[in-house]
N, C-alpha and C positions, 0 to 999 in steps of 0.2 A: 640711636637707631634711626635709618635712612631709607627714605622708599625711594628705590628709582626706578626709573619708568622702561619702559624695553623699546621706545620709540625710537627713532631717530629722530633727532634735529628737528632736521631741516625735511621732513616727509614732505610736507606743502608745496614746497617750492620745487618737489620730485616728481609728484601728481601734478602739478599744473603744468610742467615743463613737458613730460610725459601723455599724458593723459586727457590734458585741457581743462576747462574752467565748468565745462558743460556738469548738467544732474542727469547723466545717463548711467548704461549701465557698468562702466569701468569703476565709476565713484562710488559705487554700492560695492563693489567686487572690493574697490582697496580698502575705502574704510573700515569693512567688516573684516579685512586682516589686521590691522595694524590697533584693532579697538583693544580694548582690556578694560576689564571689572572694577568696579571702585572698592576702594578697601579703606579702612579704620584703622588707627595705630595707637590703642591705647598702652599708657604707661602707670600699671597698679603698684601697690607697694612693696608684690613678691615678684611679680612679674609682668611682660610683657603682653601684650595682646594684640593679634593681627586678625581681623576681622576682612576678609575679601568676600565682597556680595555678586554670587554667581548662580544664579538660578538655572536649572535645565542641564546639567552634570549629574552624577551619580559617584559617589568616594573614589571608586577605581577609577577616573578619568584624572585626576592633580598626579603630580609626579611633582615632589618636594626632595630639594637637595641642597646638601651645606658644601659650599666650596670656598674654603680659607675664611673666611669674616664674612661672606656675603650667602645669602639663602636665595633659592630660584623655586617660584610656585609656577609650575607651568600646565597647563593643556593642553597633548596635540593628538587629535582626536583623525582619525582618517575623513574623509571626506563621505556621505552616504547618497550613492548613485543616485538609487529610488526617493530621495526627497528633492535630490536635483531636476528629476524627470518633471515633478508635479509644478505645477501654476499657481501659484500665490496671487490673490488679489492684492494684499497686501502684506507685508514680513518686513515687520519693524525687529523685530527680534530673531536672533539665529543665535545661538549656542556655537561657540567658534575657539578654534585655537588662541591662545594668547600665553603668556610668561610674563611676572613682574618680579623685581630682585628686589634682596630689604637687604643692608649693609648694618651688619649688629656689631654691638660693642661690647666691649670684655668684660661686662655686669652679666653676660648671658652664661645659662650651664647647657650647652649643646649638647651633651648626654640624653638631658630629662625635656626633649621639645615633641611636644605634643600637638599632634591636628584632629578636627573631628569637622564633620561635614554633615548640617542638616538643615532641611527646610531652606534651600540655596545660599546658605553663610556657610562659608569656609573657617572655622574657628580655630589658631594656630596659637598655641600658650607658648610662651618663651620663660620657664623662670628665673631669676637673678640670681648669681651664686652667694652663696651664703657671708654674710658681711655684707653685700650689696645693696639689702633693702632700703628702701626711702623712710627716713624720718620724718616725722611730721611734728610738728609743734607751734604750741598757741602761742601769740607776743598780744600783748595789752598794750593800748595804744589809750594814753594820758591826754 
């Protein structure tokens, strides 16, 4: 299983060509599009685990889809006028649109995939289909 990323490339060299080199306010504007959440990809012995850390969401904002081998976790939340209006001294953080895709392999049962959302982690089980589980075993070493 494969995470990728929903960036482009080459965004850097789009913003600077674009936009400039400056820390104004275009650079706040694209960065905070183009960010996404960092996520975990653990691999257990029944199944898979996707761990994406996104605080300031609520369950009904993810919109999870299977299309052919690849899964899409996205946010696109409308834009809110009234927080646009107000004056931040400081806003390091904004709760913002974003999408990442994870590219699964045929160990997965796509039927029985589960997500659950609390405390800002996005918990998404993948379990292995039957036969698939990981063996594990001790070797003694002489």
């Amino acid at each position: 299983m494969r995470c990728k990323t929903a960036c482009h490339p080459r965004w850097k060299k789009h913003h600077h060509r674009h936009h400039g080199r400056g820390r104004g306010h275009w650079k706040n504007k694209f960065m905070s599009a183009w960010s996404y959440p960092p996520v975990n990809v653990e691999e257990l012995d029944d199944c898979y685990e996707i761990q994406l850390f996104a605080a300031g969401y609520v369950k009904g904002d993810f919109k999870i889809s299977l299309e052919g081998n690849t899964m899409r976790i996205a946010v696109e939340k409308p834009d809110n006028e009234e927080s646009e209006k107000r004056y931040s001294r400081q806003l390091q953080f904004k709760p913002g649109n974003f999408e990442r895709y994870f590219e699964l392999n045929d160990k997965i049962d796509t039927e029985a995939i589960v997500a659950k959302y609390e405390e800002g982690v996005l918990k998404v089980t993948l379990p292995k289909l039957a036969g698939s589980e990981t063996t594990r075993q001790n070797i003694d070493v002489n």
